[in-house]
N, C-alpha and C positions, 0 to 999 in steps of 0.2 A: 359516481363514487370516486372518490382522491385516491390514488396509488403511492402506498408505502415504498420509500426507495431508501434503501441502506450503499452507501459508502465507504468501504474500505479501502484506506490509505493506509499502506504499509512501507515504510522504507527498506529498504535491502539491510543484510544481515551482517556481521562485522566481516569486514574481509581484510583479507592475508596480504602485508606490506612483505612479508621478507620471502615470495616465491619468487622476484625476479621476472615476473609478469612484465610483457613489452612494452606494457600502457598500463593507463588507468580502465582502460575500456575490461581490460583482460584478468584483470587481479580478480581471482579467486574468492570464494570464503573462507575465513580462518577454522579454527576448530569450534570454539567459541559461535559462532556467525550459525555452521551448521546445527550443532544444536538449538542454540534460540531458534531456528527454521520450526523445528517438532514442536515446542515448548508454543510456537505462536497457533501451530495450524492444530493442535491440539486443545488451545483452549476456545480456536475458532469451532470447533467440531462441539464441543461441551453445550457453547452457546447457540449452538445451532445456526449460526453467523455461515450460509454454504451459498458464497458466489454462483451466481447462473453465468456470470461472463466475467472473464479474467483477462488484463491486459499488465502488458508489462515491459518495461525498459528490456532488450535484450543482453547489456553489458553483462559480465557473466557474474557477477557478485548477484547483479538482482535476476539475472536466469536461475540459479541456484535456487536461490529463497524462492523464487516462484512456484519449481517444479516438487525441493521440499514442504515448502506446505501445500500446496495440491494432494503430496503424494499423503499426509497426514490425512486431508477431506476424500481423498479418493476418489480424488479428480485426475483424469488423464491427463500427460503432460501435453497431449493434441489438441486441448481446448482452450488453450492459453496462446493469447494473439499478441506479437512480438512486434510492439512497434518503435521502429527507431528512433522518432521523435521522442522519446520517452529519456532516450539516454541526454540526462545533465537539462532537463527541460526546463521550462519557465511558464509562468500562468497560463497564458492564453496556448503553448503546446499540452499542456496539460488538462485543460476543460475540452480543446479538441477530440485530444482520444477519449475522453469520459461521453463525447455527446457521439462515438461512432458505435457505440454500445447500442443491441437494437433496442428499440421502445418497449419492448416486451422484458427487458430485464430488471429485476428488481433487484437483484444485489450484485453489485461492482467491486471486486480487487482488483486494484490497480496498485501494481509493484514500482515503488521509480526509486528516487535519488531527494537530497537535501539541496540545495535552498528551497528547491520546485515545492516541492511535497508541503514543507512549511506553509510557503506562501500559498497555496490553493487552500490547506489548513486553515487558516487566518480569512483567506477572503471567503470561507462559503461559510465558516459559523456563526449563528447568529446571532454570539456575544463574543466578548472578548475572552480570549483562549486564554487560561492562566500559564503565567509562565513558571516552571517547576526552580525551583534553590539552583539546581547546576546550572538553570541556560538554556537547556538542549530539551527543545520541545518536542522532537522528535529523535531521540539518537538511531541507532543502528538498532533494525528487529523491533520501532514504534510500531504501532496500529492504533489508527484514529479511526474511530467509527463518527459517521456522519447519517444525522437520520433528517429525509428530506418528503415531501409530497411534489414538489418541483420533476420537468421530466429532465433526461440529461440532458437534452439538444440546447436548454435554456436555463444553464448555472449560474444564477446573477449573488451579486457579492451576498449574505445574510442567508441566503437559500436554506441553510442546514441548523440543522442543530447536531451539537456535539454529544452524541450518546456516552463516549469514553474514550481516552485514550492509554492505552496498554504498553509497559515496556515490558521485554521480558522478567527485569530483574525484580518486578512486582509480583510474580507469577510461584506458584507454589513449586519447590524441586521438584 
């Protein structure tokens, strides 16, 4: 029997340019950011979309978004695996931590960052991803859901299909 495996790819949520943050590592979410947090882990909860394993950039914009929508599925923020490599990633850091996911998992959140996110977007669907009027195929607080039979350890380009992709501003107030 093939195992269903669902992918969620969410980018971190608007974050806050004017707090003065030391870095880019450290910038916060804005107001804005943490609301779309609820609005996303809310309609992950609707859909019944409930990660068995969560991994995530720990920069703190996407710490944030991580631990608010968790805290929406009611998921502890202790089950959420912070890996560095996550921050400002690129493909191949990216299919890494998706394949350190154990075999037993069938659905993956993985929180990161832009260009990364895109590109793993792109390379695992198994058509061409449409691109939206603005550009921004993933802006801030996207969710790409990716539905695969593939296991993670062996994410080759096509592997997915693209169930949906979600921005908040699609989303009901």
């Amino acid at each position: 029997m093939t195992t269903r495996r669902t992918l969620l790819l969410l980018r971190h949520a608007k974050s806050d340019w004017s707090t003065g943050a030391a870095d880019d590592y450290s910038r916060p979410l804005a107001k804005r950011g943490k609301h779309d947090c609820a609005r996303m882990g809310q309609w992950l909860q609707i859909q019944q979309l409930l990660p068995d394993f969560i991994v995530s950039s720990p920069a703190k914009r996407a710490r944030q978004t991580s631990k608010r929508v968790c805290r929406e599925l009611h998921i502890a923020p202790d089950r959420i695996h912070w890996d560095e490599s996550l921050y400002l990633a690129d493909l191949p850091d990216l299919r890494a931590a998706i394949a350190s996911a154990p075999s037993s998992a069938t659905c993956i959140l993985l929180v990161g960052h832009n260009p990364g996110l895109e590109s793993l977007l792109r390379y695992l669907a198994g058509a061409p991803v449409p691109e939206p009027p603005d550009g921004k195929l993933m802006p801030t607080a996207a969710l790409a859901v990716l539905e695969m039979t593939t296991d993670w350890q062996h994410l080759q380009r096509g592997a997915a299909r693209l169930g949906g992709l979600i921005r908040p501003r699609d989303l009901p107030r």
